[in-house]
C-alpha positions, 0 to 999 in steps of 0.5 A: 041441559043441551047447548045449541050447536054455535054455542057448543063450537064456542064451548068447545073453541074456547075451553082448551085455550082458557084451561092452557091460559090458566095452567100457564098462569099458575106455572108462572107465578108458582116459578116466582114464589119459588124465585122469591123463596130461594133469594129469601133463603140465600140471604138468610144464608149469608147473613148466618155465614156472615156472622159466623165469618166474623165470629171465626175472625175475633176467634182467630184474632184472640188466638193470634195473640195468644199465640205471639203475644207481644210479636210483630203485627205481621206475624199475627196477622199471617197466622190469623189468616191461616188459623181463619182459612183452615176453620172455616174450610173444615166447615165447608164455608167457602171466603174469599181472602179479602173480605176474610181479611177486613173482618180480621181487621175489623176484629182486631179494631174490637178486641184492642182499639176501642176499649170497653164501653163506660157507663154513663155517671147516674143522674144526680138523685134527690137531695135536700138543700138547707136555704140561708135562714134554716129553710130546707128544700127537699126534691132540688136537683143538684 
């Protein structure tokens, strides 16, 4: 089926500049699915790196005490460091020495300062009450 003449100058007008909105359109939202994608992996990444930084640092602390026991707080601290920095650089994990430093702290705040957890008394259980005149009661909670 033929065009007439004005509509084929339209077709012919307006086809390239729709195809190139198109494709320009597709470009731009494949380029921010892939922007979205790559945040998503970056955060999964540190979370990982995170766990496993805080992971080396109760590694390091345990070993620290192991190795000075009763020593000053200083030395174990110094050598936990160290022991950290090295462990992770073999692994290629690049950590800056501050935040290296507060999960060391926070390690040692797990590993000594808060003892382990209690667990909670049971609730009482079910009890038989003798009532004054010899009546007995069974289900009171005491």
């Amino acid at each position: 089926m033929a065009l007439d003449p004005s509509t084929q100058v339209l077709v012919d007008t307006f086809t390239p500049i729709i195809v190139n909105a198109v494709v320009a359109t597709i470009g731009i939202v494949v380029a921010a699915v892939g922007v979205q994608v790559r945040k998503v992996q970056a955060s999964t990444a540190n979370n990982h790196n995170a766990d496993f930084i805080n992971k080396v640092a109760e590694i390091a602390v345990q070993a620290a005490e192991q190795v000075y026991g009763a020593a000053s707080g200083d030395a174990k601290k110094g050598y936990a460091i160290d022991f950290a920095e090295k462990w992770l650089a073999s692994r290629g994990v690049k950590v800056d020495l501050d935040l290296l430093d507060t999960a060391l702290e926070s390690a040692v705040m797990r590993e000594f300062n808060y003892p382990a957890a209690v667990e909670p008394a049971a609730p009482p259980t079910e009890t038989t009450v003798t009532m004054p005149g010899g009546d007995a009661e069974t289900g009171t909670r005491v």
